[in-house]
C-alpha beads as a LAMMPS data file, in Angstrom:
LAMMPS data file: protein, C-alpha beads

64 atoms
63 bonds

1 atom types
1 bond types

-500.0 500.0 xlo xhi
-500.0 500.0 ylo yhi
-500.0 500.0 zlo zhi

Masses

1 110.0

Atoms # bond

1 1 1 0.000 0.000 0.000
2 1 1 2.805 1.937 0.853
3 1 1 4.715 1.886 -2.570
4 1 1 1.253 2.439 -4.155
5 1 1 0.689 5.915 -2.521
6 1 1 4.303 6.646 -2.654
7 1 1 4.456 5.634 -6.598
8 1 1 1.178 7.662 -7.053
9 1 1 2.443 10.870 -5.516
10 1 1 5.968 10.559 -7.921
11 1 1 3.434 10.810 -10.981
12 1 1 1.615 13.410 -9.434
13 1 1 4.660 15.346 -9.260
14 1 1 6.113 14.573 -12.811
15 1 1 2.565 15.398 -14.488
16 1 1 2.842 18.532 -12.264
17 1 1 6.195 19.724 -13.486
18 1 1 5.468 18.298 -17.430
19 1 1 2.630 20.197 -17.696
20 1 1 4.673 23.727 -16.635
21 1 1 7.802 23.239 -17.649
22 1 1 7.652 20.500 -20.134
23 1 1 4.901 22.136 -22.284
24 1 1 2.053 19.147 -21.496
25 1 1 -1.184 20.305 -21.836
26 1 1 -3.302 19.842 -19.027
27 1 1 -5.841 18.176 -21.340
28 1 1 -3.175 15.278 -22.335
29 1 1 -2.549 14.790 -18.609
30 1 1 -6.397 14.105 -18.250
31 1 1 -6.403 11.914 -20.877
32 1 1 -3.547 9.930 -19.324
33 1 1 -4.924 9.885 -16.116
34 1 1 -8.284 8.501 -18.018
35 1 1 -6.340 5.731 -19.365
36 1 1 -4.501 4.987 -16.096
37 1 1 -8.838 4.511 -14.883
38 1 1 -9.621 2.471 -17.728
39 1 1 -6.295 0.444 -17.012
40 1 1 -7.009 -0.368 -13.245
41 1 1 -10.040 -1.529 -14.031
42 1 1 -8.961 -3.963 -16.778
43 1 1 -7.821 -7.470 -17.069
44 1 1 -4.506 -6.514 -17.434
45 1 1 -4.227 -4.488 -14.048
46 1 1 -2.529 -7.500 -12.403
47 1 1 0.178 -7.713 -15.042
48 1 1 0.792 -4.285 -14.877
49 1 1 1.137 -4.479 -10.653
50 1 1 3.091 -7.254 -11.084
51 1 1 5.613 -5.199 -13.191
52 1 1 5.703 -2.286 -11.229
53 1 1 6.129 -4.729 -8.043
54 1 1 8.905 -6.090 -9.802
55 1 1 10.534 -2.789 -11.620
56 1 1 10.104 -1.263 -7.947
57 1 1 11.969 -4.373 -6.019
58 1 1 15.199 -3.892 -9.232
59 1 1 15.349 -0.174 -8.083
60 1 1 15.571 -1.077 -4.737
61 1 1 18.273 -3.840 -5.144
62 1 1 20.357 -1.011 -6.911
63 1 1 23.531 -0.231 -4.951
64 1 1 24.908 3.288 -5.801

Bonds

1 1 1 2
2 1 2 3
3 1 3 4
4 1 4 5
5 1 5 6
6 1 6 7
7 1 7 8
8 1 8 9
9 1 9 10
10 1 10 11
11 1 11 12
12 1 12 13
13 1 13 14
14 1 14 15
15 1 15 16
16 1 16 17
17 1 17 18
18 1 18 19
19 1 19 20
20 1 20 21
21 1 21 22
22 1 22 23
23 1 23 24
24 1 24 25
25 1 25 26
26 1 26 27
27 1 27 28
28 1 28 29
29 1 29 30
30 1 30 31
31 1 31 32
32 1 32 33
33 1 33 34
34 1 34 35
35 1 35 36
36 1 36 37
37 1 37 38
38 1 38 39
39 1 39 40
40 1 40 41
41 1 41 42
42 1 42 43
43 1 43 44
44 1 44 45
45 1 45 46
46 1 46 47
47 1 47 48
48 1 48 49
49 1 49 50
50 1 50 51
51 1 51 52
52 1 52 53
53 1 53 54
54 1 54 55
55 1 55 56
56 1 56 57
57 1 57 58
58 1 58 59
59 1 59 60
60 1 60 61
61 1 61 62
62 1 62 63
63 1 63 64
């Protein structure tokens, strides 16, 4: 749960600064954030957890 909110806030943030510095318009980010809907509450949602899950525990493993 942790990693969720923690992974949700990061995007927050990056649509946040793409949208005024990067040029994003703020309809595009509503259109992503549509699809990220319309992904969660697909049959793929589980694959795509498991990825992040799994893309999250690499990151972690890193040693800088």
């Amino acid at each position: 749960m942790a990693m969720n909110v923690s992974a949700a806030v990061l995007m927050l943030v990056i649509v946040v600064v793409m949208v005024r510095r990067a040029g994003l318009k703020l309809s595009h980010a509503i259109v992503c954030a549509l699809l990220g809907f319309y992904l969660a509450s697909s049959s793929i949602a589980p694959s795509i957890t498991q990825v992040t899950s799994n893309l999250a525990g690499m990151i972690n493993g890193l040693k800088l």
